[in-house]
N, C-alpha and C positions, 0 to 999 in steps of 0.2 A: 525420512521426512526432513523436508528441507527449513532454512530458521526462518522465514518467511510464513511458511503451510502450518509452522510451531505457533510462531504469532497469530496471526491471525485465530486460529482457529482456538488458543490461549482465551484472546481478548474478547473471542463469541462469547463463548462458551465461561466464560468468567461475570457475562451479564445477563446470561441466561438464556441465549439467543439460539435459536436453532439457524443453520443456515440460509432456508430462507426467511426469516425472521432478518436476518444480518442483510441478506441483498435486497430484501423490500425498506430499510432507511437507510440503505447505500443508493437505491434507486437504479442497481445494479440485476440486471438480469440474472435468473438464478441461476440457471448453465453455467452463465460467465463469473460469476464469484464460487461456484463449485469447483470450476476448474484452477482459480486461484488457491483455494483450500485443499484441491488434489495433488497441487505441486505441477499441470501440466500449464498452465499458461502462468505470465508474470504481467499483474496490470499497467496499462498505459498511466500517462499523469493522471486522467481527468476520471479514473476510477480511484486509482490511489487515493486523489485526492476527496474523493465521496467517503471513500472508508475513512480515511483520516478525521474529514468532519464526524462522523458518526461516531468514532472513538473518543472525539474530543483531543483528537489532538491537534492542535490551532497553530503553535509555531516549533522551529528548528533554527536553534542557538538563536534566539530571540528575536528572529523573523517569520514575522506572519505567512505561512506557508497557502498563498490562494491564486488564483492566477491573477486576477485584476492586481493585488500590487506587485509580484515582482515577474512579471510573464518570460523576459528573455534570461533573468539568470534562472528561474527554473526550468525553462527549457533547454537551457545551455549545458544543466547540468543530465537531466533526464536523455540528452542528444551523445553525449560523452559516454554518459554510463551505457545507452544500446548502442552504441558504434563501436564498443570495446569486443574484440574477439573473443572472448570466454564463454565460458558454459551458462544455461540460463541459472542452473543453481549457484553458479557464483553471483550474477545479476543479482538473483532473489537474495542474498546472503547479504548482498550492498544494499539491497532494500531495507532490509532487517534492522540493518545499521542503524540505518537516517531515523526507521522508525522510533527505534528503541532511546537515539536520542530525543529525539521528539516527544516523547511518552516520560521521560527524566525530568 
């Protein structure tokens, strides 16, 4: 299990949430958030950042993490991280990261 599939399914599951419990106030289809919690897919921004809201977590190193305000340097970075040649579980590993800051 990948630290991403840990997360996530940590932070459900710590509010009591069953899966689709989690993708119906992510507004995440449930396929599509199962397959994030299965470890086979890694979410684009604009889910990340659904689960993000829903976990409450708002910013990253004291920037509001939404697209309306910072749209080119969050995609600059989200563009960096999937153009990078590695493995998707390294991806998700760097997801883990941001999140775990984010959640500090």
């Amino acid at each position: 299990m990948n630290g991403l599939v840990r997360f996530l399914k940590a932070e459900r599951e710590k509010r009591g949430w069953s899966k689709e419990e989690f993708a119906h106030q992510a507004n995440i289809p449930y396929g599509t958030y199962a397959k994030y919690e299965a470890g086979t897919a890694l979410p684009g921004w604009n889910n990340a950042e659904a689960m993000a809201n829903v976990l409450g977590i708002e910013h990253f190193g004291g920037v509001k993490i939404t697209l309306d305000d910072s749209p080119n340097r969050v995609h600059s970075l989200m563009d960096v991280v999937t153009s990078w040649n590695i493995s998707d579980e390294k991806k998700s590993d760097i997801l883990l990261a941001v999140l775990k800051v984010m959640v500090d």
